[in-house]
N, C-alpha and C positions, 0 to 999 in steps of 0.2 A: 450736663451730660450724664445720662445713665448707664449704669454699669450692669451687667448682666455676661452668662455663659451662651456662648453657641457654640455650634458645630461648624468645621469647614471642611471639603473634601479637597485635597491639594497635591498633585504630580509633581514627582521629582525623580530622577536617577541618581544612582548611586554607585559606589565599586564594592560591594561585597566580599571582604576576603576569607571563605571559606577555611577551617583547618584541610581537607585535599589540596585547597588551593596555596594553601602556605607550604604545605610538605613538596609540591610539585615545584616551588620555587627553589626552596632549599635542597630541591634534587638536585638540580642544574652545580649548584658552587662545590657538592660534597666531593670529596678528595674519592681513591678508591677505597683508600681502607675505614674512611666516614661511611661508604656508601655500603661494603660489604658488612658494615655491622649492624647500620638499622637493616638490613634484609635479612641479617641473620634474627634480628629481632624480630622482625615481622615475624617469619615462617614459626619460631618460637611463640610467636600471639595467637597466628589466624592457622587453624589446624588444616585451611584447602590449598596453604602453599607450599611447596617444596622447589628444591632446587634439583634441575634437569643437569642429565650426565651430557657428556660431550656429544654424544652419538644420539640425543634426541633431538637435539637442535639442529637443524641441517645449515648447512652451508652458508646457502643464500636466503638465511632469515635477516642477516648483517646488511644494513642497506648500504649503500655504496655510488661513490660518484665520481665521475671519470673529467674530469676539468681540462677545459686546455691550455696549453702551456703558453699559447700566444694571447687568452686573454690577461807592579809595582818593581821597577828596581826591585831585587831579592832581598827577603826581611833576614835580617843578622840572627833571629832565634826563632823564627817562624817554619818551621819544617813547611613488549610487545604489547597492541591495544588486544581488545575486545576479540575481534577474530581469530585474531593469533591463539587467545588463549584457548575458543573454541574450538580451532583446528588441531590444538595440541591433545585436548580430552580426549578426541576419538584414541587417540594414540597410545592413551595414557591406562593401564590397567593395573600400575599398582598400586599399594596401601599403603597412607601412613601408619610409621611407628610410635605416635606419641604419648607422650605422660602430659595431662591434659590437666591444666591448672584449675581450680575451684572456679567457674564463673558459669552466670547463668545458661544454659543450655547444652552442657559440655556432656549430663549423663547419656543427651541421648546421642551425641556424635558416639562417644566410649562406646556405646552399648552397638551401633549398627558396626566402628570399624573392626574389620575383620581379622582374625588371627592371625600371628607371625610365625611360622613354624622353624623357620631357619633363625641362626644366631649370629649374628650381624659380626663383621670383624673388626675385635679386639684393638687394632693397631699398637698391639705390644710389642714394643722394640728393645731388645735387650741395650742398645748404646745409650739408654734414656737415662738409665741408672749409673753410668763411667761419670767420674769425679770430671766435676767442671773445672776451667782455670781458676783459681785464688783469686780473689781480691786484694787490693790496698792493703785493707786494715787487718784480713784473716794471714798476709803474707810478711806483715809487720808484727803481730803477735805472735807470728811464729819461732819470727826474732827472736822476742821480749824472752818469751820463755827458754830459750837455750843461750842468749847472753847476760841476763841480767840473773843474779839470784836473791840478791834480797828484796824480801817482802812488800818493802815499803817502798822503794824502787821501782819496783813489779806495776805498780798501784799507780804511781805518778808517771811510766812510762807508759801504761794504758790509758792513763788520761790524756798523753799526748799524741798518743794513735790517734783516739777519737777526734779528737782536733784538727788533725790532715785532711784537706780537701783533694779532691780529685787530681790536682796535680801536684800531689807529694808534701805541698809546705805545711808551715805548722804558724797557722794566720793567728792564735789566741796568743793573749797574752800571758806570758811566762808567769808573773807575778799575781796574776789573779788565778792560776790552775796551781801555787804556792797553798794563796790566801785559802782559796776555796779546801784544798786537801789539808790544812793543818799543817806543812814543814818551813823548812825555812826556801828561800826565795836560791839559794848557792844551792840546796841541794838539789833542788827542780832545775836549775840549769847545768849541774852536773851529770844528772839522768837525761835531759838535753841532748848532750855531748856525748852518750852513750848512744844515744840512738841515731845521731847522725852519723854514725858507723856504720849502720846497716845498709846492706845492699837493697837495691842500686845505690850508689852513690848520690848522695843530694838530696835525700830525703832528708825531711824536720827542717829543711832549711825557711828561716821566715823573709826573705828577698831572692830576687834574682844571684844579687853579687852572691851570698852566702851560697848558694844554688851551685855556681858553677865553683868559687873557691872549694866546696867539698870535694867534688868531681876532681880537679889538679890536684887537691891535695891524696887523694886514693891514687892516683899515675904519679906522684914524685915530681909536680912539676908547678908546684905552687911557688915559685921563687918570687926575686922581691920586683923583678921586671912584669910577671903575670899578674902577681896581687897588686900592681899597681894599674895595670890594666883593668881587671878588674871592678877595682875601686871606683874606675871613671869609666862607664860602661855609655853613660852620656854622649861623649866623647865618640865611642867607635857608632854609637847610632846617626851620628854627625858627621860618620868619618873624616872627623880631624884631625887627620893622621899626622900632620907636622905636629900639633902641639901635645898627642899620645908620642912622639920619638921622642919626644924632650921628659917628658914624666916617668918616662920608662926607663930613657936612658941605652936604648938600641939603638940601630943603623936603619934603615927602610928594609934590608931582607928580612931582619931578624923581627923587625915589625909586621910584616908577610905572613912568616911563620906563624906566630904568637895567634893573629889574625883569624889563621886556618884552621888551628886547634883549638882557638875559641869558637868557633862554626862547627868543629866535630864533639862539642859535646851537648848536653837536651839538657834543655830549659824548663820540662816539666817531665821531671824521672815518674811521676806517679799513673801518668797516663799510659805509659804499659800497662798497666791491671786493669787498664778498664775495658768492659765488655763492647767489641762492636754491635751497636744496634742498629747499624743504618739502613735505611728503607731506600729496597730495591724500586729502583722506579718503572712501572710498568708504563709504557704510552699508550696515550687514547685512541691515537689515530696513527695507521701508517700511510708515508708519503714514499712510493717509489716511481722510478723512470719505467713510462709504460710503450711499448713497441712502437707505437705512432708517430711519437718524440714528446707527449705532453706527460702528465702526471695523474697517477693511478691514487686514488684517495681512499682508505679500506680503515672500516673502526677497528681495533684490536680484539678479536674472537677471547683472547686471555682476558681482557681487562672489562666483557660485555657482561655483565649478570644474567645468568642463566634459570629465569622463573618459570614453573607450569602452575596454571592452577585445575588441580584435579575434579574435574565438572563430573563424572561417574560421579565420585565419593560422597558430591554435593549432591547430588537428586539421593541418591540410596540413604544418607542421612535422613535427608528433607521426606522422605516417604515413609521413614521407621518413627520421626517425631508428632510425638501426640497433643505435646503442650503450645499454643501459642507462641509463647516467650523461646521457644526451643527452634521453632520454624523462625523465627525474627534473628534466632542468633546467628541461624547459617545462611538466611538473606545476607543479614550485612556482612560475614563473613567474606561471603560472597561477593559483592559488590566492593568492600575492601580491595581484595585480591584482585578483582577485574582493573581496579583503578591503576593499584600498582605495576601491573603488567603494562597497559597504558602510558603511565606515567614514566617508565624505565624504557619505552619505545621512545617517546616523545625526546627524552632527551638525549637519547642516542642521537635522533634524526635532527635534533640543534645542533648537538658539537658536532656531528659531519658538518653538515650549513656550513657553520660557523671557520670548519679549518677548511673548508674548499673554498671559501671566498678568501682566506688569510695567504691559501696556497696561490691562488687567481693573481693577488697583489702583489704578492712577495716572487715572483716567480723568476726574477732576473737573481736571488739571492739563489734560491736553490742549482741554479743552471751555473751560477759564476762566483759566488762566493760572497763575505760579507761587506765587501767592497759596495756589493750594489742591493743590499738592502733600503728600502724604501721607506722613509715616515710613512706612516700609519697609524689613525689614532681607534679607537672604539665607534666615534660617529659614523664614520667611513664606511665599516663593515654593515653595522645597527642599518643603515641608510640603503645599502645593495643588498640584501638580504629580507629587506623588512622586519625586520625586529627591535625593539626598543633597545637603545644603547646601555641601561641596566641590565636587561637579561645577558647581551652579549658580555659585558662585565664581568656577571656570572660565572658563563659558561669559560669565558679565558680565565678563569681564577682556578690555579693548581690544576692544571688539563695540560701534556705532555705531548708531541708531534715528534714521531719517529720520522727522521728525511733521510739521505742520500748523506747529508753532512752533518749528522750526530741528534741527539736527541736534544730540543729545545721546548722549555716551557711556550704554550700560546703567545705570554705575557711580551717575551723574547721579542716577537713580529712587531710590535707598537713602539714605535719610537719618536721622539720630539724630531721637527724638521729643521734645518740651519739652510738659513737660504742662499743660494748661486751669488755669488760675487756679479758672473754676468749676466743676472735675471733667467736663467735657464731652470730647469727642475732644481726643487731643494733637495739636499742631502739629509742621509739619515745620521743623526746623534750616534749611534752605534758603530755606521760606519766611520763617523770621523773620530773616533775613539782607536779604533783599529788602525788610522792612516797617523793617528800620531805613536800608537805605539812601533810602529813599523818603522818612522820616523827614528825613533831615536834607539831602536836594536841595529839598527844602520850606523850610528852614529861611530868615530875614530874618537882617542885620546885626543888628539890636536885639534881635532874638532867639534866641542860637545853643541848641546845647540840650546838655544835659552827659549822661553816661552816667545819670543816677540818675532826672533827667527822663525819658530816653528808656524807663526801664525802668517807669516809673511809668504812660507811657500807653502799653505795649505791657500790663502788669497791668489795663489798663484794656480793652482788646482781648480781654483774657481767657487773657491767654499769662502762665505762671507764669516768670517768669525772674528771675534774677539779676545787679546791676551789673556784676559781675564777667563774667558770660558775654557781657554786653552789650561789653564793651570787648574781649573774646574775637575776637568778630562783629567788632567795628570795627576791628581792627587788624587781622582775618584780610585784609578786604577793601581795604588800604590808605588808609581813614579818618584824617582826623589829631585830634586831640582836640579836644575844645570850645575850647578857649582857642586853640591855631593856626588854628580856622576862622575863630572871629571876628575875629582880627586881620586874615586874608584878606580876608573878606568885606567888613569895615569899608574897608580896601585899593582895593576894586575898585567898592566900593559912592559913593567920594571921589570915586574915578577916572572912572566914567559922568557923574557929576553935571559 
């Protein structure tokens, strides 16, 4: 057999994934504040995009679709395409203002865009410069320096600042912030002991117990009955309050009391100083009740990116460039910016799809509550919609639904199914989560109800389930078991009387 090269011509298809085609994906899953930052990058890259004020976008550029309606027990210390863009151009007459980074064909945009005569406004706020709240460790040195005076003190009490985490305690250890500074190991825990004076109370403390004995000990009420409570902190998580009477050495009122006053004091003193950053959540979609009786489905004009891409600026450029490479850069510029306009319609016009079919499914939950929400999984929707059940993945990933009954993540809608006891429709995971907590905020002293009850008249309801899944359910939602309610409730039930 001879060996020799040839040639063959041979057909085959492929999936190509373009980088557009990867940004167009990764458009779909981004969060808002993902999404407002590559666009604030783009318009910072491509000098033909800018971002449109309210009042150039008209109304009903937002697509929109009009669907109908007929198709824990409490813890002890837990407190636009293509067109679009072209119909915006005509519209469009003003300039960018940019500072135009070094890359090829950037002299001759610089050189054709036009001058700025006016001076854009400052947004100088005089409240910008008002002293912010203190922190932790700036409101702990502030201590240091008006309690402490000696030097070397000073030194090893800063070291134990730095060592406080976010909620107050002092997690290092004692003996190695000794070792490491040069003193003796008494004297670092005597500086210790000075600084667990400082207000709030409870600070420097390195456990919970130590945490709240500070706290009674600053109100005069560390006695030997508290610090024995205290000590056995197990115990009240347990609430086993018979054999907390017997260690403490009170009566069941006086154990009530003790109880209440360990509830009124904070478990992490340090979490005062800490700055709130939490992110406003804006919804993608609003769901309201529309005159008919069905549901009115509108994307949120707030939370929709507002792009133009300035096509004047682009020919007046392209007509002033002399060089090749100059014409090629405001092509693709160009075409860039086309895409993205594109690409930010497209996936507006999935997440509507996307919650006007979840709105279509779910529609007995908006009308009546979460009683009669319905399993629902990702195929479901992928499958009425036509869309591949990854992209719908996607597009439910961090995507928000304003309704009638509070704002719920997409995610929210998908639920596992528990089937009918009588072979009837299945039940939603969600709702049967709901009917057992309802269950047992119903529940008397004399009557608590144990998983195997609860499972018995939820079988009765008609929901097939299991005691095991039932304690699933009650421990997912920080429920504590039949035997720690009833001691509570018997507790509280004393306590009113």
């Amino acid at each position: 057999m001879g060996l020799g090269a040839r040639l063959q011509l041979r057909q085959s298809q492929s999936l190509v994934m373009t980088p557009q085609l990867l940004q167009s994906i990764r458009l779909l899953q981004f969060t808002q504040l993902e999404l407002d930052k590559f666009i604030d990058e783009e318009i910072e890259r491509n000098p033909l995009l800018e971002r449109a004020e309210a009042d150039d976008t008209p109304d009903d550029e937002a697509p929109r679709a009009e669907p109908s309606a007929e198709d824990g027990v409490d813890e002890w210390f837990e407190a636009s395409d293509g067109a679009t863009s072209e119909r915006m151009a005509d519209q469009l007459d003003t300039s960018l203002e940019n500072v135009f980074p070094d890359e090829p064909g950037l002299a001759a945009l610089s050189s054709a865009a036009p001058s700025s005569t006016g001076a854009a406004d400052s947004g100088f706020d005089g409240f910008d410069f008002a002293p912010g709240k203190p922190d932790l460790r700036q409101h702990v040195r502030e201590q240091i320096a008006l309690s402490i005076r000696a030097p070397q003190d000073r030194i090893v009490a800063a070291e134990l600042a730095d060592a406080l985490d976010e909620d107050g305690y002092m997690r290092a250890d004692i003996a190695d912030i000794a070792e490491r500074l040069g003193v003796a190991s008494a004297d670092a825990g005597r500086v210790l002991g000075l600084c667990q004076r400082f207000d709030p109370a409870g600070l420097f403390a390195r456990d919970l117990a130590e945490c709240l004995a500070l706290q009674l000990a600053a109100r005069d009420r560390l006695d030997p009955a508290m610090a024995a409570m205290v000590a056995h902190l197990e115990l009240v998580a347990r609430r086993d309050f018979a054999t907390l009477k017997k260690l403490c050495g009170v009566d069941e009122a006086d154990l009530l009391d003790m109880l209440a006053e360990l509830r009124g004091l904070d478990p992490k003193p340090g979490l005062a100083f800490v700055v709130d950053t939490a992110e406003i959540i804006r919804p993608d979609v609003v769901v309201r009740a529309a005159p008919d009786g069905s549901w009115a489905i509108d994307l949120n004009p707030d939370a929709l990116p507002r792009i133009l891409v300035n096509q004047s600026y682009a020919a007046t450029v392209s007509r002033g460039a002399r060089q090749r490479e100059d014409r090629d850069f405001v092509s693709e510029c160009l075409q860039s910016a086309n895409w993205l306009v594109r690409s930010l319609d497209q996936r507006a016009r999935t997440i509507l799809k996307v919650a006007t079919e979840i709105v279509r499914q779910q529609d007995a939950f908006l009308a009546h509550g979460v009683r009669h929400l319905r399993p629902l999984n990702l195929k479901t929707v992928a499958d009425a919609i036509g869309m591949h059940e990854s992209t719908v993945s996607r597009v439910t990933s961090n995507k928000f639904m304003m309704t009638p009954r509070g704002v719920f993540e997409f995610r929210y809608f998908f639920t596992v199914a528990i089937a009918a006891s009588g072979g009837g429709d299945a039940h939603s995971s969600e709702a049967v989560r709901d009917r057992i907590r309802a269950l047992i905020d119903a529940e008397r002293p004399e009557n608590v109800l144990s998983d195997d009850a609860i499972m018995d008249i939820l079988k009765e309801d008609g929901i097939d389930i299991a005691r095991r899944t039932v304690a699933k359910y009650r421990e997912g939602m920080n429920l504590a078991s039949s035997v720690q309610r009833r001691r509570e409730k018997r507790a509280r039930a004393a306590l009113s009387a």
